[in-house]
C-alpha positions, 0 to 999 in steps of 0.5 A: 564226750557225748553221753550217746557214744557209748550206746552206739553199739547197742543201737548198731546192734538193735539196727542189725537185728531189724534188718536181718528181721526185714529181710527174712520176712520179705524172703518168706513172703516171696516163697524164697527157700530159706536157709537151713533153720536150726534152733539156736544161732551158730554162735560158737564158744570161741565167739562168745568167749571172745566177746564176752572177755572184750566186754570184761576188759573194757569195762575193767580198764574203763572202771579203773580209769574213772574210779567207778568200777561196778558189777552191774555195769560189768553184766550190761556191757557183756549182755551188750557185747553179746546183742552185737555178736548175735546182731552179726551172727544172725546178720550173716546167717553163719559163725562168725570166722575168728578175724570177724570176732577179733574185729567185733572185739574192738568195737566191744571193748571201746563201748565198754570203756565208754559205758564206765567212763559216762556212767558215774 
C-alpha cells in the first residue's frame, strides 16, 4: 500500500477547511449577509463521540493487526478524526445530522487503521 493513504483524510480535511475559508471570505467582501456567527462550531456531543471512538476503533483494530499498538498514534488518528469532523461541520455551516456522522465514521476508522498499519 502507498505510504500517502492514510494521510488522505486529513489532507481531504485541510482541503474542506480552505474552502469554506474562500468562500466566507469571498461572502464577506461581496457584503452578503453571513449567517448567524456563534462562537464555537455546532459540533455536538453525539458527533464528536461518534468520530472520536471510530478514530479508537481503527486505530485499535489497526494496532493489533500490525503488532504496533501505540497511544500516541492512538491521540493523532483522533485529532485527525476530528479535523474531519470540524472540516465538514464548518463546510456545511450546521450539525452534522447522525447519517452524516455515521457516514464520516467510515472514512475515520479506515484511515485509523491505515495510520497503524504503515507507521511501524
Amino acid at each position: 500500500m502507498p505510504t500517502f493513504v492514510p494521510v488522505l483524510l486529513p489532507a481531504l480535511s485541510a482541503v474542506l477547511m480552505a474552502v469554506a475559508g474562500i468562500r466566507d471570505q469571498t461572502a464577506r467582501k461581496r457584503g452578503t449577509p453571513m449567517p448567524e456567527q456563534r462562537g464555537l462550531l455546532p459540533l455536538g456531543w453525539v458527533a464528536v463521540g461518534v468520530t472520536v471512538l471510530a478514530a479508537l476503533v481503527g486505530s485499535v483494530v489497526g494496532g493489533l493487526a500490525e503488532d504496533n499498538l501505540r497511544p500516541v498514534l492512538l491521540l493523532i488518528n483522533a485529532v485527525w478524526g476530528m479535523l474531519a469532523l470540524v472540516a465538514l461541520t464548518r463546510l456545511l455551516r450546521r450539525t452534522l445530522r447522525t447519517a452524516e456522522v455515521l457516514a464520516l465514521a467510515v472514512p475515520v476508522t479506515v484511515s485509523a487503521f491505515l495510520v497503524m498499519g504503515v507507521a511501524r
